[in-house]
N, C-alpha and C positions, 0 to 999 in steps of 0.2 A: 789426784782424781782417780777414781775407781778402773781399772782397765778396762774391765766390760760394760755397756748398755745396755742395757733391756728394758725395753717397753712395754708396757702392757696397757690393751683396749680394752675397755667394760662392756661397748657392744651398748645395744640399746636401752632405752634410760627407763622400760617398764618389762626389761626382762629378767632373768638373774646373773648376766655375765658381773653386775658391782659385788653381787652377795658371796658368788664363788671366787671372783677375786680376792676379796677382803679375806675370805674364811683359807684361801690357800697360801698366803701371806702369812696368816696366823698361824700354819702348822709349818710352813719351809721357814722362816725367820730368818734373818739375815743371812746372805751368802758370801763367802770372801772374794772379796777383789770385783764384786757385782755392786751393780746401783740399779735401781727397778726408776723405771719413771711409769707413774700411772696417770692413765686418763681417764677423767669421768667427771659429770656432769654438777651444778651446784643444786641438786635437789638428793644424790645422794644419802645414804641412811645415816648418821650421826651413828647409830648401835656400829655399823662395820666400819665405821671411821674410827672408833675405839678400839674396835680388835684390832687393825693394825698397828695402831699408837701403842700397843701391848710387847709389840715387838721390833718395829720400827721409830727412830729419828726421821719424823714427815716436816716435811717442808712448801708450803701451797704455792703455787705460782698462778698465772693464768694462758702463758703461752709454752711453746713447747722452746721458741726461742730461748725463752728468762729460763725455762727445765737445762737449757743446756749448757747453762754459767756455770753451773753448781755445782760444785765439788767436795770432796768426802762423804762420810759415812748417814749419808740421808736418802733417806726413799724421797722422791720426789711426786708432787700428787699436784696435776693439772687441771683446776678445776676451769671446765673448759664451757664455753657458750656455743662453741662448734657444734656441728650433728659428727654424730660417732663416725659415721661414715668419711667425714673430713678427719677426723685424727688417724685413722686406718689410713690414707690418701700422706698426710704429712708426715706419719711415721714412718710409711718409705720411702718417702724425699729423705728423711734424714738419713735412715739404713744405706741406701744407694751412695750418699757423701761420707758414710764409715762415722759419721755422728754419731749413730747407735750400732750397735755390732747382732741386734737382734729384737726381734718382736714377738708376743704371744696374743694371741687375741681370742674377746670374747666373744659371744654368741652374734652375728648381726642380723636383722631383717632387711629382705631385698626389699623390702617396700620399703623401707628404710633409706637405702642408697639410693633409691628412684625417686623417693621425695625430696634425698639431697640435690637432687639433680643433676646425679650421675648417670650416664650411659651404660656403665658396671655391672653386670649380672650377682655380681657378689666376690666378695675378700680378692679372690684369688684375679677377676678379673681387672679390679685397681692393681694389684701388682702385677698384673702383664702388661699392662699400661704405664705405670710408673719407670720398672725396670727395661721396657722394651723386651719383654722375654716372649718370644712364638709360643714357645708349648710348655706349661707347668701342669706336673703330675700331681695326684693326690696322694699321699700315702698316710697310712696309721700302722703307729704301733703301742703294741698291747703287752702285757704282763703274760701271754701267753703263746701270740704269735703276731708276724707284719705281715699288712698288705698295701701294695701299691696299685693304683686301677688304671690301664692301658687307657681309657678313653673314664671322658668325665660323665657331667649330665645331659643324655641323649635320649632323646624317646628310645623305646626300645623298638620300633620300628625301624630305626637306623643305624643300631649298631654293626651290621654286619658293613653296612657302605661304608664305615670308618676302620675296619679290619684290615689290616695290612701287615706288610713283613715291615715296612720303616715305621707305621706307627707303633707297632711291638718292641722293634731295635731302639728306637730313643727311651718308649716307658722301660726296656732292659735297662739301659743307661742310667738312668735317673733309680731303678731299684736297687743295681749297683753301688750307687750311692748311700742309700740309706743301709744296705749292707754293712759299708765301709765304717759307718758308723755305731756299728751297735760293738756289745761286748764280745772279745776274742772268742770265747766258744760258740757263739752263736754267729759272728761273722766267719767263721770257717764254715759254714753249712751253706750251700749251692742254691741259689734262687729257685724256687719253683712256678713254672709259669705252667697256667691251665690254659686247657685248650676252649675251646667255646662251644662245640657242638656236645648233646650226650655222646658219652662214650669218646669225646675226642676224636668223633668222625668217625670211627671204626673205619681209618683207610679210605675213605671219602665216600663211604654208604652212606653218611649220613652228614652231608654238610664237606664239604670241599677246603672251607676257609684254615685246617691244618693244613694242609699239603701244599697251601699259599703260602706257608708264612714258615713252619718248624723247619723245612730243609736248608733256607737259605741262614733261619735264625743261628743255625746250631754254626755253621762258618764262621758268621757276625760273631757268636759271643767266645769262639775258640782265638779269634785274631785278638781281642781286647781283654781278651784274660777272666771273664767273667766266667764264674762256675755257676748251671746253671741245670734245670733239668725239667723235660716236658716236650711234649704235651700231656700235663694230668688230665685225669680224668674228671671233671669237676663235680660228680656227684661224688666223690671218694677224697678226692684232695684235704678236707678239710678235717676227717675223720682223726682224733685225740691221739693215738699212737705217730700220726703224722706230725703234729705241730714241729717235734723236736729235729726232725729230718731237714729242715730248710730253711733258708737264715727269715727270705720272705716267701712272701705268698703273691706272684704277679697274678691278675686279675683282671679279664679283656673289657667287664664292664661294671657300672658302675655297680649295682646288686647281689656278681656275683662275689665280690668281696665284700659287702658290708654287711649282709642279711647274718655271714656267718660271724662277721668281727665282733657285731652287734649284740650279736646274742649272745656270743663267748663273755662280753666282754663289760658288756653293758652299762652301767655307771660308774662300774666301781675302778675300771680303769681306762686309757686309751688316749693317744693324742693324734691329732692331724698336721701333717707338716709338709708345707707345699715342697717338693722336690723340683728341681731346675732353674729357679729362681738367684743371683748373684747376692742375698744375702738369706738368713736365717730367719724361718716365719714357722710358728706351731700356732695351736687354736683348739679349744676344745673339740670333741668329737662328739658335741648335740647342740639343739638351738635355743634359741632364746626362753623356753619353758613359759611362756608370762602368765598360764595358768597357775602356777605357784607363784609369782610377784610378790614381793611381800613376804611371804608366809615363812621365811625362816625352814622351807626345807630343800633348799636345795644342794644336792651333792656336788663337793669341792674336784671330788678327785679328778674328773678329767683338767679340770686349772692348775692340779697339784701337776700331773703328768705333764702339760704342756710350758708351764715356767720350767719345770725341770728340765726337758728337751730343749727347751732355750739356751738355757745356760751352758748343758752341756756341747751345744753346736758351736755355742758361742765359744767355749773354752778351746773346742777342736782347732776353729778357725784359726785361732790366736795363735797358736802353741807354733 
């Protein structure tokens, strides 16, 4: 039997997480010592069922149960009568029991999970649910630079009542992590965490919420060993001579890290990967596109980037 798991969710069944799957399948081709289980639905495209069959030994099942018999060198493909939102829900049942050593997932819509009739906000919320995890961070990373964002989706009316020195020390924690994980040259470079006011308060002229949080931060992150450095400035932070300066980019809210990921980074690379969580979860970094449905154009690479961050978390775990 293969050592590692990996699953992968197609996300909804009129968007393109099937297309970009199939089409990232067909450029990463088999991986050693990896078994992909895929899930998706039976109205799937026959054209991207071929592209895999291009490079993959597929094997059909219908439950994730009967996926989990199956041993040696076969991609497994669940075609599933489930809503997407239950294979996302049973994939970390299995993750949690070490059945699968990790997940990637496609695009999903909340309307989606609420028509499944879930209580779930979306992805990350079934896994705090499943896992029992209090607080899971978002992070991406890019072909150019990480970000991990202190708080998630908050009106921006309330970001400031979520600002805190423990909520900054745990999202340290968990960038930490994704630190630890990147390549030795780039994990020797000191996290960088922005400040949230312009100018990072300028000394509390403008906005106080530094002088809550950087003094006691800089303590927290010399006791745990975490290299680490800020308050940036966050209209400066992001500027091209910086990227190379810091392993990540910590980020107090949700905009200030993605407007710039986003644009750096765009389609052509980028994966999300829930941080805090007891097992291994990436997922493309856009959503379900269903305006191109169909049409054969949509871009692999963020599935490219996110099976890969699979794998190699997976690999880390194991070792």
């Amino acid at each position: 039997m293969s050592r590692i798991r990996i699953a992968l969710t197609t996300g909804d069944d009129d968007g393109v997480g099937f297309e970009v799957t199939a089409k990232a399948l067909h450029k990463l081709g088999p991986q050693k010592d990896i078994q992909f289980i895929m899930w998706r639905n039976d109205n799937a495209s026959t054209k991207y069922l071929k592209l895999i069959d291009q490079k993959f030994n597929r094997i059909v099942v219908d439950t994730i149960e009967e996926a989990l018999k199956i041993e040696g060198p076969y991609l497994v493909d669940i075609c599933s009568d489930l809503t997407p939102a239950h294979w996302v829900e049973l994939t970390a049942k299995a993750c949690m029991k070490n059945q699968l050593q990790g997940m990637a997932t496609g695009p999903l819509s909340k309307t989606l999970i609420k028509d499944a009739g879930f209580k779930d906000l979306g992805h990350t919320d079934i896994l705090k649910r499943i896992s029992k995890t209090k607080t899971v961070h978002m992070g991406f990373a890019g072909s150019e630079f990480n970000v991990v964002l202190a708080t998630g989706h908050l009106p921006v009316s309330q970001i400031t009542k979520h600002i805190s020195f423990s909520t900054v020390a745990e999202a340290l924690l968990n960038a930490d992590t994704l630190r630890k994980s990147l390549p030795p040259s780039k994990r020797a470079k000191p996290i960088g965490v922005l400040g949230l006011n312009p100018h990072s308060g300028e000394q509390g002229m403008i906005g106080s919420e530094e002088l809550m949080v950087f003094p006691n931060l800089q303590s927290f992150a010399a006791e745990k060993g975490i290299p680490y450095v800020g308050p940036l400035v966050p209209d400066a932070a992001f500027f091209k001579e910086n990227w190379k300066k810091y392993s990540v980019y910590l980020c107090l809210y949700h905009d200030q890290g993605l407007i710039p990921f986003k644009m750096i980074h765009g389609q052509e690379s980028g994966v999300h990967i829930s941080l805090g969580i007891p097992f291994v979860r990436t997922s493309v970094d856009h959503g379900t596109a269903k305006d191109i449905f169909g049409k054969n154009k949509a871009n692999p690479n963020s599935m490219i980037d996110a099976i890969k961050w699979a794998v190699n978390l997976a690999r880390q775990r194991a070792a």
